[in-house]
N, C-alpha and C positions, 0 to 999 in steps of 0.2 A: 504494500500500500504506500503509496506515495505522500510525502510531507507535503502540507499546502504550502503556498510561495508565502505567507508573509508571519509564518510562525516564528517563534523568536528563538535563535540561532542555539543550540544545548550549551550550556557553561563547560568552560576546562577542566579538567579535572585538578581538586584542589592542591595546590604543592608541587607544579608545574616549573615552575620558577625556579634559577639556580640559588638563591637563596631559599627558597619553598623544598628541595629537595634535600636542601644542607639539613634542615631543621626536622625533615621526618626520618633525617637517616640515626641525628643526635637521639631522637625521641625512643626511635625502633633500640637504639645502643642501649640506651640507658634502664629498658627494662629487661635487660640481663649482666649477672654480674661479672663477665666479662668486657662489655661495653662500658660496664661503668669502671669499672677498673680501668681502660685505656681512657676515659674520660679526664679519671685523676691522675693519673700519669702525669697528662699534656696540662693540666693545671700546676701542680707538682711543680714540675721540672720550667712551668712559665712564672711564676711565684721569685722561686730560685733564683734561676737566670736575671730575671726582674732586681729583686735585690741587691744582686751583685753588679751589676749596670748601674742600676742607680744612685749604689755607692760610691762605684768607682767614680762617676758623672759629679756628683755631687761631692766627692772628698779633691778632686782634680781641680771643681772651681775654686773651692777653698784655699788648697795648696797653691793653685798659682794666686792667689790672692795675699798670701803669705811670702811666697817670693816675691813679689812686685815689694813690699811691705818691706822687707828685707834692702833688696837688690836693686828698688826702681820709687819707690815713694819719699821714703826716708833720706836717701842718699841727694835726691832733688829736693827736696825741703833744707835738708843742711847745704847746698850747695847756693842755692836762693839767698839762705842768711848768710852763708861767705859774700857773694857779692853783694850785699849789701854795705858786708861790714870793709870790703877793700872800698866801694866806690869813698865810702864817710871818712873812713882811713886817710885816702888817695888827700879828699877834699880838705881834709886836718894835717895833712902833712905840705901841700901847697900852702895855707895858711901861716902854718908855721915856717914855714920855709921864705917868706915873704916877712915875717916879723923876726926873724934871727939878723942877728946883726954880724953875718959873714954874708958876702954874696953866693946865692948859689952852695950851699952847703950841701956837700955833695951826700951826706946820709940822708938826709932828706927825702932829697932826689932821686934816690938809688928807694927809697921807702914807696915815693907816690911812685915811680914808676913800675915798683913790683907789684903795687897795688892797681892799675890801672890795667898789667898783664894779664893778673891772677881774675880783675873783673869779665876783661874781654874773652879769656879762655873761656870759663864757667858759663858765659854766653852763650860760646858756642856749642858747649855741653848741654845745654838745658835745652836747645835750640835740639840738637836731635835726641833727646830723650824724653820730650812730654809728652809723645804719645799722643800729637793732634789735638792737646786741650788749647781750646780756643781763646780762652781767657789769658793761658801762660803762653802760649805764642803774640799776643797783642802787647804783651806787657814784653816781651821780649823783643820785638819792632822796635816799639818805644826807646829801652833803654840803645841799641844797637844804632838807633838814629842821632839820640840826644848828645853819647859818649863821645863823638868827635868833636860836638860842637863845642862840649865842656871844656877836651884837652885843648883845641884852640883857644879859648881864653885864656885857659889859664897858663900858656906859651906868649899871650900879647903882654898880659900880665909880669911876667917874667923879665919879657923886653926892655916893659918900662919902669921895671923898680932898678933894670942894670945901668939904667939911662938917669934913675935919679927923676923920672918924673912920677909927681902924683897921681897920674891916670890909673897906673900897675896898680893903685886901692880900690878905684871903680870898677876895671877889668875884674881885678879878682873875686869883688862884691857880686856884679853880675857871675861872674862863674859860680860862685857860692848859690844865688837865686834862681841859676840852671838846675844847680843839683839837688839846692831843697826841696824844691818846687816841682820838677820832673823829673831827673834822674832815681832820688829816694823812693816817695811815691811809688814810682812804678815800683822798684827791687821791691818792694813792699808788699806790694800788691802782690808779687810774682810769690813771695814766699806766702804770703797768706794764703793763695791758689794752690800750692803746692803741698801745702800742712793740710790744706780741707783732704785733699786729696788722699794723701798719706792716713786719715781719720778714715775718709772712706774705706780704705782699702785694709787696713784694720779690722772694722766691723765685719766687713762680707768675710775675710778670714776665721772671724771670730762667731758667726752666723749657726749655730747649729742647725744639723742635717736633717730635719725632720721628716723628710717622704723616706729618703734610707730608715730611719729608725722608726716608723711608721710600717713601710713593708717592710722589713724585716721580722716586727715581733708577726704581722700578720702572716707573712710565712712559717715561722716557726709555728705559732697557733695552727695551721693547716696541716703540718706535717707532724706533729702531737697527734690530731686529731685523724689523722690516717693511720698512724701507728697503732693509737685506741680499738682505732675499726676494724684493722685486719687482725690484731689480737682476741678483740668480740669474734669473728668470724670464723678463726682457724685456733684458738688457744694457743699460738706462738708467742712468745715475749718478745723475740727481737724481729725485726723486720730488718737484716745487715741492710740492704742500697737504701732504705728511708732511714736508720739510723746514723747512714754515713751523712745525709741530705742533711739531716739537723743537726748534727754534729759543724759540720762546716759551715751552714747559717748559724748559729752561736758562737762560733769562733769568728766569724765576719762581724756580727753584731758587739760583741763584747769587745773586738779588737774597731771598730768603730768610735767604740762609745770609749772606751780607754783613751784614743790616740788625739781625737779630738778633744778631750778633756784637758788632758796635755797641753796640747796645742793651744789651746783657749789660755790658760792658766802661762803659759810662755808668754803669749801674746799679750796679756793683762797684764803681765810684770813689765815688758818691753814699755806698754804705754804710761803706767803708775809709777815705774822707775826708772824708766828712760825722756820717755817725749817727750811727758809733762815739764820734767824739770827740763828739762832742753830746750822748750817754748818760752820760757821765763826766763832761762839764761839767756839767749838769743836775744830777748827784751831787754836786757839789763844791759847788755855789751852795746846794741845798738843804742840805747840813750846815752851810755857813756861815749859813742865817737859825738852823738848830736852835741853833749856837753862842753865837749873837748873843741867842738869846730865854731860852736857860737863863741865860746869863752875868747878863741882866739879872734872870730874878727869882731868882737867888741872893741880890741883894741886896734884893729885896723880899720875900722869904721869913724873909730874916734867920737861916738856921740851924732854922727851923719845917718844913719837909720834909727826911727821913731816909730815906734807900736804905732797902730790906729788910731788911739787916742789920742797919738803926741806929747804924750804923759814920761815914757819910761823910752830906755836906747829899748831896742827891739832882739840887740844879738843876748844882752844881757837877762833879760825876762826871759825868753828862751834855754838861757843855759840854769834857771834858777828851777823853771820848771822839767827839763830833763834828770834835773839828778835829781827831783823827786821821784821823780817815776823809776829813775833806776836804783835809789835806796828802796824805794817798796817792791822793786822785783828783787832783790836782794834778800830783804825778809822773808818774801815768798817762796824765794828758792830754799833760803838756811830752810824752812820746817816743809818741803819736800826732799830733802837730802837725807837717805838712810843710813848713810855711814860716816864713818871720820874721813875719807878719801873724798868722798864730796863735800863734807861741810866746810872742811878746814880751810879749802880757799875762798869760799863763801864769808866765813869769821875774817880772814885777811880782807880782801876784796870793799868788805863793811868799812873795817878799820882804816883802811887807805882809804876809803871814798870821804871819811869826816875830814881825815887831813888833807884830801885836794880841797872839799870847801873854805877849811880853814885859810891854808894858803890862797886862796882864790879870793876872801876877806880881805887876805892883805894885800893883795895888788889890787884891788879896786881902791880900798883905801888909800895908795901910795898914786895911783892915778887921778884919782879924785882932787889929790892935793897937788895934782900938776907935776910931779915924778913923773913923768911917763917913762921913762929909763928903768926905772928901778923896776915901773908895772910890768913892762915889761919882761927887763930877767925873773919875776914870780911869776911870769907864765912861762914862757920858749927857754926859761936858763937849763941849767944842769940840776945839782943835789938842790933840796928846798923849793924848787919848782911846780907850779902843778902839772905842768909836762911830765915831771918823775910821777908825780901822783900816778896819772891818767897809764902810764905806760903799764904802772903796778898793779893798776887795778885791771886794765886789758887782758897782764901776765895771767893774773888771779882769774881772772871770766875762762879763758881759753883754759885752763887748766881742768877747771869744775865740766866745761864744756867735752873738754875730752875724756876727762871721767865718766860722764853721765851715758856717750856718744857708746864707750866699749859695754857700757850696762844694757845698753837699750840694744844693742846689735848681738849680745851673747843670750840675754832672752827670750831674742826674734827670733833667730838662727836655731835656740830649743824646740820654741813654740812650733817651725816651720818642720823641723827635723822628724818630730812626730805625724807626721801626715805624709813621708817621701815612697814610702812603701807600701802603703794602704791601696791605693788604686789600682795596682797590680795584683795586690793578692785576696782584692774584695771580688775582682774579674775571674781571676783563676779558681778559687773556691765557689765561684757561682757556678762554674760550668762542670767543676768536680759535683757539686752536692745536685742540679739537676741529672747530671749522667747516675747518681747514688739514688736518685727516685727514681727512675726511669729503670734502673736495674730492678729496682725492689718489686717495683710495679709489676716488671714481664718475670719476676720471678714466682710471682701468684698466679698471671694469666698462664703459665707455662702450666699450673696444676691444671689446668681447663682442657690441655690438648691430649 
């Protein structure tokens, strides 16, 4: 008998589809207990795998975030404040080299020029090392454009103090106004960029793993709970290739959670007993050069630059407020300082900063009253100067500086050293402990055949 023409066309049969077929072949497995056995297998052994992937993944960004922290964050944060501390250095030692009453004093000279080297090097250091940050390459423009304008000034300057003209005060002034004003600034900036950064890259290292330790107890929970099941089933105690499966996921997990603890706990010393106080020393050493460069062209200004108000000379307000700020990093550093190898130049450092203000009293005082000779050798002389001051207290910065620098890098270098091994052997035990399910699994389905 024939279908009429406009009947409506018989349906597909249901599960047609290669997804439709995948699901009735799961369905047909799973009600007998050798499909479901090969069900848990491939769960099993993708758990596993999983784990071990994701730790490796996961311990790998860490670890390079520990190296960078180490090898690439740190190293350009202190490199940042070197140049800082040469450009203010370079800028205090033209100053002073302009107020000595020899011409052309060749330590000086041989000082800013090491100092203007050691700037321009570091440039080009940090120039291929940041890694594309946009902020530290602007700031690195900046100084890379401004530095020559500075050093010619401060070579016109030169000219005209050898000439015996007053201009070589204006020169040098203007050079001075280059560097406060753009040259510092920036290096400023650049280290502030470079310390956020150095922070960031800390954290992510110090981030705990949580999908790794996440799937891993869920794997372990899985492979317990297979272990249970086939012992309900068969009265066996051990299940060897699922005993080996969880064996090897606890030793992943446990040497996770260990290694990262570590790591964490290195990493938190690095920054609690290294950075911190190395962010504060760095603070205290650059207000002592600020201190050091007004102090001297107070007296090469002569009373010719005036604050805003017209009230006060401007180089002098300036040096009264730097060495506040660098006595209060001072104090901040003494009770961040854990030992006598840090403190003890910190206690000096204190000591010689009262006696450069001291002395600093007295040539204002001996200026004030029209000495200007005398004011003079109480700044740029020899012993009793606060040039010796400044140079002691410099001694003392760099010294606490290098202590704190081998604290925070032995640490780091802990912290980082607990995680070098881990990603390789969270990999390799992941593929051991799926192949140790996967055994155990076809070692049940084998009693079916």
């Amino acid at each position: 008998m024939t279908q009429p023409p406009n009947a409506p066309a018989t349906p597909a049969p249901e599960g047609r589809g290669a997804w439709g077929e995948a699901r009735a072949v799961l369905r047909r497995a799973a009600t007998t207990e050798p499909g479901r056995l090969q069900i848990l297998g491939a769960v099993l052994a993708l758990l596993v795998v999983a784990f071990g992937a994701v730790t490796a993944y996961e311990v790998s960004d860490r670890s390079s975030s520990a190296d960078d922290v180490v090898s690439r964050s740190q190293p350009l944060s202190a490199d940042a404040a070197d140049i800082y501390r040469s450009l203010a250095d370079a800028d205090t030692a033209a100053a002073s080299a302009f107020l000595s009453t020899k011409r052309d004093p060749a330590d000086l000279q041989k000082r800013y020029t090491d100092d203007i080297t050691t700037a321009s090097r570091l440039l080009v250091k940090a120039a291929a090392s940041t890694g594309g940050s946009a902020e530290s390459a602007r700031e690195i423009t900046v100084l890379n454009e401004q530095l020559p304008l500075y050093t010619g000034l401060v070579e016109r300057a030169r000219a005209a103090n050898r000439q015996g003209l007053p201009l070589g005060g204006a020169y040098l002034r203007y050079a001075n106004q280059k560097m406060t004003t753009q040259l510092l600034p920036a290096a400023e900036r650049l280290y502030a960029a470079e310390t956020a950064r150095l922070q960031q890259d800390d954290e992510e290292a110090r981030d705990w793993p949580f999908m790794s330790l996440a799937l891993g107890i869920v794997a372990l929970a899985v492979l317990v709970w297979a272990q249970r099941r086939t012992y309900a089933r068969t009265n066996r105690v051990f299940n060897q290739g699922l005993l080996a499966a969880t064996a090897a996921s606890v030793v992943v997990l446990l040497w996770l959670a260990a290694a990262h603890t570590v790591a964490r706990a290195g990493l938190s010393d690095a920054r609690t007993d290294g950075q911190n106080s190395l962010q504060v020393l760095n603070t205290a050493r650059i207000n002592s050069l600020k201190a050091r460069a007004n102090e001297n062209l107070t007296l090469v200004a002569r009373g010719a630059v005036l604050t805003d108000d017209g009230k006060n000379d401007k180089y002098e307000t300036d040096y009264v407020s730097s060495m506040k700020a660098l006595t209060a990093a001072l104090t901040q550093a003494e009770g961040l300082a854990d030992d006598d190898a840090g403190r003890t130049p910190l206690t000096d450092a204190s000591t010689r900063t009262e006696e450069w203000q001291q002395r600093h009293k007295d040539a204002r005082e001996k200026d004030n009253a029209g000495n200007y000779e005398g004011a003079r050798a109480g700044v740029v002389g020899g012993d009793g100067s606060t040039g010796q001051s400044f140079d002691q207290v410099d001694a003392d910065l760099k010294k606490a500086l290098d202590h704190e620098q081998r604290e925070f890098t032995e640490a780091a270098e802990g912290g980082r050293g607990a995680l070098t091994a881990l990603p390789l052997g969270a990999a390799a035990l992941g593929i051991l402990g799926a192949a140790g399910a996967v055994m155990g699994i076809n070692r049940r389905l084998s009693e079916y055949r």
